[in-house]
Phi, psi and omega in degrees: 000129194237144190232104166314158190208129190237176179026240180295317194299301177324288203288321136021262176266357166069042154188160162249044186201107181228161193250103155301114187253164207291344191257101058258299203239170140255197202271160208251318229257176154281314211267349191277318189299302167344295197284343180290309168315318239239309195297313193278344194211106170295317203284014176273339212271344169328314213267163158311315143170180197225166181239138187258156140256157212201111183056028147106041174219138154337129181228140201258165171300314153354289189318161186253156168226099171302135171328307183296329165353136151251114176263116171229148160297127193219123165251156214295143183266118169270172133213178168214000000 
């Protein structure tokens, strides 16, 4: 399951493409995926919150997710 990464996320995880691995599972969820980030990258519980998109649309915590998903990480945005 490959996940995109954008901003504060990319940097995070030092990349902007990561590979979810299977084990125990992947995640069926938005919110599974989330608490996994969190678990595997302490520095997600950091952010304020973060938005998944899931096949290029807003994906709610609900959502199911399939190996073929394109999931990218959109973490909150500043500007001035």
């Amino acid at each position: 399951m490959k996940v995109l990464l954008f901003g504060i996320a990319k940097d995070i995880i030092g990349t902007s493409i990561f590979e979810m691995p299977s084990q125990p599972k992947y995640p069926t969820t938005v919110k599974e995926l989330k608490v996994i980030l969190v678990q595997m990258f302490p520095d997600f519980a950091k952010l304020s919150s973060f938005a998944v998109a899931v096949n290029s649309e807003y994906a709610h915590d609900d959502e199911a997710l399939q190996l073929n998903d394109e999931i990218a990480i959109i973490p909150p945005v500043s500007g001035g």
